[in-house]
N, C-alpha and C positions, 0 to 999 in steps of 0.2 A: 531403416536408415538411422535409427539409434545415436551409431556411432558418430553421427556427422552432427547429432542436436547443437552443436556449439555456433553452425553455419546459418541458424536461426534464431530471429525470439519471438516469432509466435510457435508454441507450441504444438498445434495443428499440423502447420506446414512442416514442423521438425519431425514429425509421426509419420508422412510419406514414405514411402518407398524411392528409393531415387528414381524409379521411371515414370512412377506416378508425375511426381516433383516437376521430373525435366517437360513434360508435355503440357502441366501446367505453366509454367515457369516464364516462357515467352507471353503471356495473358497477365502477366502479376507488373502493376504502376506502383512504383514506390510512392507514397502519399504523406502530407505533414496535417496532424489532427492537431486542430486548434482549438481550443476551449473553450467551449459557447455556440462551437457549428454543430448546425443542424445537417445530418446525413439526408434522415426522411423524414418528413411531418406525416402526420397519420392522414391513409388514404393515397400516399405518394407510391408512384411506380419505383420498384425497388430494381434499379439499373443496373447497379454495384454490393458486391458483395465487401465487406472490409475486413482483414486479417491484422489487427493489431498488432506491432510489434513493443509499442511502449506506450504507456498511458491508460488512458479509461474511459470507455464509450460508457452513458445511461440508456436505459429503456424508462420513458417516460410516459406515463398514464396522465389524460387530462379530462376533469369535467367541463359541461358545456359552460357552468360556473366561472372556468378558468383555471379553477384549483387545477396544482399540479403534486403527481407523488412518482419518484422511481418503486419501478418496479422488478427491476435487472441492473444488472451490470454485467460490460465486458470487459476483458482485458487478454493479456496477451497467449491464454487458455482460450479463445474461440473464435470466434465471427460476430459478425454483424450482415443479414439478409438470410434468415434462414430461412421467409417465405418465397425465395427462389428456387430452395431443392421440396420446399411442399407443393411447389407447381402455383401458389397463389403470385398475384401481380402488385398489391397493394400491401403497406407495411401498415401493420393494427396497433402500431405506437408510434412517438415520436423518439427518435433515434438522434441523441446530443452528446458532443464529445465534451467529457467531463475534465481529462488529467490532459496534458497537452502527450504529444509521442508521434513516432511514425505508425503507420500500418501499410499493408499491402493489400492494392485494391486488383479488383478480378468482375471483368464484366458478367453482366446475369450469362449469357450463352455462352462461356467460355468454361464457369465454373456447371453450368447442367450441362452439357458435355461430357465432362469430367466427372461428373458426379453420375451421371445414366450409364459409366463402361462398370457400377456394379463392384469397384475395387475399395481399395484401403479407403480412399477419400472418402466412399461413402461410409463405410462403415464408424469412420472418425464422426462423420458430420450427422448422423443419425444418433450416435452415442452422445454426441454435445447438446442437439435436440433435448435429449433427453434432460441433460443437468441442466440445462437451460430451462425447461417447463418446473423442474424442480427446485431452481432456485425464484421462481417468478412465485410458485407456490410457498413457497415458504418466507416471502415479501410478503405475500397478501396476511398471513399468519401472525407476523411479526409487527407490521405496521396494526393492526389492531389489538393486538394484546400486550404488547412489549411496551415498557416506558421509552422515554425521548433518550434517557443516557443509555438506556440498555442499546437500542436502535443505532445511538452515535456512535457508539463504541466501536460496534458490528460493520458501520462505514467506514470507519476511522483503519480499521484491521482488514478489512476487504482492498482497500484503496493504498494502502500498504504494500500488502501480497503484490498488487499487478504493478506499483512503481517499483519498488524493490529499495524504498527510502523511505527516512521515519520523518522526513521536511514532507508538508503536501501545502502545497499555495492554495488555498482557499478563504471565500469571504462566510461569517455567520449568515448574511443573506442566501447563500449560493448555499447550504449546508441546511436553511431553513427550504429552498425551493424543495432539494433532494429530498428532506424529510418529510414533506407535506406538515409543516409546525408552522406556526410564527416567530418570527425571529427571536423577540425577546425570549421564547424556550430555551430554544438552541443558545442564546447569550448566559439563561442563569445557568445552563448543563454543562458548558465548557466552561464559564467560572468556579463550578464545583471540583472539574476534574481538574485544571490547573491548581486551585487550592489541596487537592491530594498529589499533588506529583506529579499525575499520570501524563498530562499533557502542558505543554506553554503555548501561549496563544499570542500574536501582536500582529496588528497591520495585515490582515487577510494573509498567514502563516501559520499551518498549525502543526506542531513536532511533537510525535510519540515521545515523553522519558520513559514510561515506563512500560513493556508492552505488554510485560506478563498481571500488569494492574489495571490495563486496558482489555484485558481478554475473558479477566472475573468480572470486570464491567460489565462486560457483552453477554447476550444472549446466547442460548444453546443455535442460534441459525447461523451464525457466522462459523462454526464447526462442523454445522450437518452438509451445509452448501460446499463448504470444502474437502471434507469426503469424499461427498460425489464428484466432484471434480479430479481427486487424484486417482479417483476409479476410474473415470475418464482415461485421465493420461496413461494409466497402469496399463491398460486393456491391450 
């Protein structure tokens, strides 16, 4: 169904086959993601499955401490509820919409249904699995070895890719929860890159200028995550 991608902006959904599509398609609740809701807190029965069409869902890790770190991101390349098509009931993170947008939600039984007749859909959702563990993996890497600007950058350009605009409304607080940092980090790191051009910062607003000085910023994971991803879409 290639031809028809324009009829979509999740990607996913645009990868069907039109009959796949159509038998899903009566199961799909257009939905409005608001920034700050929680989908599933960890331990929640994962009911719905969410297909982004605009914005940015996090995967968030928490200690019993409190502390909190992303450790994913989604947008309008995947899902949200892949412990649905691994047969599990409980979601092993907490699951918060970061960028505001629509997505298209899909009850659990509607989409394992769908997903057990063995067609394209599985083979989509089994491949997305896949970047999925591989970008969680290469969080866990980055969050401990990367500095704070290398890490921001990499959000900064990740969070980009899935709005498709270089304006992202965010606070340094909300930018420190994401990082697992304390705020004041995240304040002298976007002070520094503002002082270089790269970014202007005001009033919980933050705008790429420059994005090719954004991207030497960034660590080699914002590149390998996105790889695998247009491997994904390629396939």
């Amino acid at each position: 169904m290639k031809n028809l991608d324009a009829i979509f902006d999740n990607r996913l959904l645009a990868a069907l086959p039109r009959e796949e599509y159509e038998r899903l398609s009566p199961h799909l609740e257009l939905v409005r993601l608001i920034p700050g809701k929680i989908l599933y807190n960890v331990g929640d029965a994962v009911r719905y499955a969410y297909f982004p069409k605009g914005g940015m869902v996090s995967l968030l890790s928490t200690t019993e401490s409190g502390r909190t770190i992303e450790i994913g991101m989604v947008g309008n390349e995947g899902m949200t509820g892949i412990p649905i098509i691994l047969r599990c009931d409980a979601a092993p993170y907490q699951v918060m919409v970061q960028l505001a947008g629509n997505a298209q939600r899909v009850k659990r039984d509607a989409l394992k249904a769908e997903f057990n007749r063995g067609g394209r859909l599985q083979e989509l959702l089994l491949r997305y699995t896949h970047a999925l563990l591989t970008q969680i993996a290469q969080s866990a890497a980055c969050n401990r070895f990367h500095t704070v600007e290398a890490r921001l950058c990499r959000w900064l350009l990740v969070s980009r890719d899935r709005v498709q605009t270089d304006t992202l409304h965010l606070t340094q607080e909300f930018l420190s929860y994401m990082l697992g940092v304390p705020r004041t980090s995240v304040t002298a790191v976007a002070r520094q890159l503002q002082e270089r051009r790269l970014i202007s910062y005001r009033r919980g607003k933050i705008v790429i200028l420059d994005r090719t000085g954004i991207e030497v910023a960034s660590c080699e994971c914002y590149r390998l995550v996105r790889e695998e991803i247009k491997c994904l879409l390629a396939a």
